[in-house]
N, C-alpha and C positions, 0 to 999 in steps of 0.2 A: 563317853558314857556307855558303858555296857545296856546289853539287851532287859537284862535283869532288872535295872535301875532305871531304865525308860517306858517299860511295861508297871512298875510298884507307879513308879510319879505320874504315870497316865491316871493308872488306878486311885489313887488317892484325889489326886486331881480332879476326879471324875465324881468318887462322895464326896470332895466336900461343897461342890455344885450343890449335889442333889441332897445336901444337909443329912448324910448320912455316915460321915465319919468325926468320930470323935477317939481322939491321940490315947485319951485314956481311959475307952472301953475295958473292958475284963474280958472279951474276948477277943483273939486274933486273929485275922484269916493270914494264912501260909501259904507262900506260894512257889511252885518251883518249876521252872523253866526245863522242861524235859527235854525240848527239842525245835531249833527255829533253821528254820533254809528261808531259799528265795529263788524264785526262774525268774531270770529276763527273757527268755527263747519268745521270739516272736510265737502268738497264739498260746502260748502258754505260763504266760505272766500269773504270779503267786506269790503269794507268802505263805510261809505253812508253820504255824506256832502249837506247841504244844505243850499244855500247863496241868499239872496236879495241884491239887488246893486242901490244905486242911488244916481245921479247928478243932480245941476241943468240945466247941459245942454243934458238930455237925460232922458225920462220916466226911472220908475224905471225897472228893470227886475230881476226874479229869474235864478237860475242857480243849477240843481239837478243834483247831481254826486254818481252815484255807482259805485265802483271799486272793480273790483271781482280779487281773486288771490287764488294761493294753501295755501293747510293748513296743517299741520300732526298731526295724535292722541296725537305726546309727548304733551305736556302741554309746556315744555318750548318753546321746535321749531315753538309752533302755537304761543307762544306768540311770540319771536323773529320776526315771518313772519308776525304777524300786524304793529310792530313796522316797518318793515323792506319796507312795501306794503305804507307808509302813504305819504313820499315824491311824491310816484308816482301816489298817487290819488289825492295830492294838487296838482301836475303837471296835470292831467286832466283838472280841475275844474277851473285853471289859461289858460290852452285852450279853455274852453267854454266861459269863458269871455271877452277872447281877441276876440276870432269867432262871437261873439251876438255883443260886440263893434264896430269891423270892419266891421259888417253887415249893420248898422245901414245909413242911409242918411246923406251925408254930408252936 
């Protein structure tokens, strides 16, 4: 599964919890994946996602998410702990858009 399609299925995932999406709205949010890394460097564990979003019913807006977490020198544990840190920083990043969303003028 690409980045792109793990980030949309979190998203959607995530309204239709909170009874907020519906397949066949007349508006769409857009979303485009500008930019994603990741450290495992001990002390410097991160995720760095970077997304533009837009509809036509709302300027576009970006949304920059760093997610910092622990790391260990093994090699395998710091990988495991990227792999393990990425739900929780698409879960950020699905918070800032819902936050810039709901901020907006109705």
């Amino acid at each position: 599964m690409t980045y792109d399609k793990y980030i949309q299925d979190a998203l959607i995932s995530e309204l239709k919890l909170a009874g907020a999406f519906d397949a066949d709205a007349p508006t769409k949010l857009q979303g485009h994946l500008d930019y994603i890394t990741f450290n495992s460097n001990i002390g410097a564990g991160k995720w760095q996602i970077d997304m533009t979003f837009s509809s036509e019913a709302i300027p576009p807006f970006k949304v920059n998410t760093v997610y910092k977490f622990f790391t260990n020198f093994v090699a395998d544990v710091a990988c495991n702990q990227v792999a393990t840190a990425l739900p929780a920083a698409v879960q950020e990043l699905i918070g800032q858009v819902v936050a810039h969303v709901s901020a907006l003028p109705k």
